[in-house]
C-alpha positions as CSV (number, residue, x, y, z in Angstrom):
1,X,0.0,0.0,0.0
2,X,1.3,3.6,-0.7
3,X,0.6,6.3,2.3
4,X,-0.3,10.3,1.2
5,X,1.0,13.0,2.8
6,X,-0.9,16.2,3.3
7,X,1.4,19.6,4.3
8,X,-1.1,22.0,5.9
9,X,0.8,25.6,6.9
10,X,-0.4,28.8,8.3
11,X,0.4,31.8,6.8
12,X,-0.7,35.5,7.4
13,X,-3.7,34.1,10.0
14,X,-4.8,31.3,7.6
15,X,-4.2,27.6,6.8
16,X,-4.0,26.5,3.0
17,X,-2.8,23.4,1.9
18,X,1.1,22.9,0.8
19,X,1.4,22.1,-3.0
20,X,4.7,20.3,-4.2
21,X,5.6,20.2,-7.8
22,X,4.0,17.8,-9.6
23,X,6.9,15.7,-10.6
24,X,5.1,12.3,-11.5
25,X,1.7,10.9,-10.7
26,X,2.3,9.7,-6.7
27,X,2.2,13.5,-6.3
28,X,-1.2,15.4,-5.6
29,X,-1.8,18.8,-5.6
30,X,-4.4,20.0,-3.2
31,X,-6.0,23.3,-4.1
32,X,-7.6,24.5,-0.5
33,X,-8.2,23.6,2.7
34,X,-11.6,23.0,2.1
35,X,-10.7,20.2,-0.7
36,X,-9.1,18.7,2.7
37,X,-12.3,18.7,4.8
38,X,-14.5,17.4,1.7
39,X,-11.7,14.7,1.8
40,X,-11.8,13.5,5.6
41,X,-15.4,13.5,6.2
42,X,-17.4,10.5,8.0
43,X,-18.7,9.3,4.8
44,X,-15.7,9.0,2.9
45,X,-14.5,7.5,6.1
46,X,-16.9,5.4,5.4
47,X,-16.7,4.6,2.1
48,X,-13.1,3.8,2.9
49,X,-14.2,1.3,5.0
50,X,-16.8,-0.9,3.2
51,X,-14.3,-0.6,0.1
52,X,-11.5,-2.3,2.1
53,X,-13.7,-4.7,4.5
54,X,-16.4,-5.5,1.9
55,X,-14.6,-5.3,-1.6
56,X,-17.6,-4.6,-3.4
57,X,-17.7,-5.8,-6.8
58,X,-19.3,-2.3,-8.3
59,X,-20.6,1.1,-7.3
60,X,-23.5,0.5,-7.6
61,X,-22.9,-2.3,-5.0
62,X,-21.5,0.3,-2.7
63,X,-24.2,2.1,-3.1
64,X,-26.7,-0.2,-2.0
65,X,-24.3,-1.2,1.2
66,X,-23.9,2.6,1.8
67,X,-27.6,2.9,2.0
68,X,-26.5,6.0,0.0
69,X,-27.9,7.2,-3.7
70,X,-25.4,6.2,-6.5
71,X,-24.7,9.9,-7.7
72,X,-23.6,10.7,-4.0
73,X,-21.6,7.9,-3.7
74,X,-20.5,8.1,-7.4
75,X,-19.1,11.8,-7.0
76,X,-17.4,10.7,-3.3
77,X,-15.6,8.3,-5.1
78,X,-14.6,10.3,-8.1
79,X,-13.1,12.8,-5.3
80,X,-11.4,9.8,-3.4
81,X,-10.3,8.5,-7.0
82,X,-8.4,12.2,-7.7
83,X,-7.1,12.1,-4.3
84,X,-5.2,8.7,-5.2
85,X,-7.0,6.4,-2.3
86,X,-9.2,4.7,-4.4
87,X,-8.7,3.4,-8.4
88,X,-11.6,2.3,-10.5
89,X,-11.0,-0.9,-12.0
90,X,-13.3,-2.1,-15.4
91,X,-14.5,-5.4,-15.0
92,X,-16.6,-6.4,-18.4
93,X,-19.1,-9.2,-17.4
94,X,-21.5,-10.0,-20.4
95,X,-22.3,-6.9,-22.1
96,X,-21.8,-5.1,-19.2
97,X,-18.9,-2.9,-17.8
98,X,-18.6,-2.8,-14.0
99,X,-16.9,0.1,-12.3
100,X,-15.3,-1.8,-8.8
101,X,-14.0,0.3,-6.4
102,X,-10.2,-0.5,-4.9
103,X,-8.4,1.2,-1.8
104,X,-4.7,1.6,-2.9
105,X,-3.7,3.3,0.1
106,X,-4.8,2.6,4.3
107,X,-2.8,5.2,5.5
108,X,-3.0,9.1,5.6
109,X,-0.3,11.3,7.3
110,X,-1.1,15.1,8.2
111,X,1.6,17.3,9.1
112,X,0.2,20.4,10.7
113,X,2.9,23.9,10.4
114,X,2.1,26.8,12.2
């Protein structure tokens, strides 16, 4: 598993989010501390965890475990996705194309500067 880091510094009475260069794709870039909070909230937290306990085959699967509406979940997971915790695999089944959700990370470290 790969683990993120996330540089959060004051400056001039307000937090933003460090941004390192973008030198290959194990990089992200966060644009705002708000990005951040959408990030770490209970759902995704959530999310998180019936992805890696559960393994569900599909969103839509998630979904239904969620107890959530596919768009919410669908967009959570899109965010999660950019954020470089979760990858969406294509499984074809039939004439069907299944979008399963896999963790690729279990481990987020904050550092705090003020």
């Amino acid at each position: 598993m790969t683990v993120r880091e996330i540089t959060i510094k004051e400056q001039k009475g307000a937090f933003f989010l460090f941004k390192k260069p973008a030198k290959n794709k194990e990089e992200y870039d966060f644009s705002g501390i708000l990005a951040l909070r959408q990030l770490l909230s209970n759902e995704k937290a959530r999310l998180l965890n019936v992805v890696k306990t559960q393994k569900p085959s599909s969103l839509y699967e998630l979904a239904k475990k969620l107890n959530r509406s596919f768009k919410s979940v669908h967009d959570d997971v899109k965010l999660l996705e950019r954020f470089g915790f979760i990858e969406i695999i294509e499984d074809k089944e039939k004439n069907r194309i299944r979008h399963k959700p896999v963790l690729v990370t279990d481990n987020i470290t904050i550092h705090l500067k003020i």
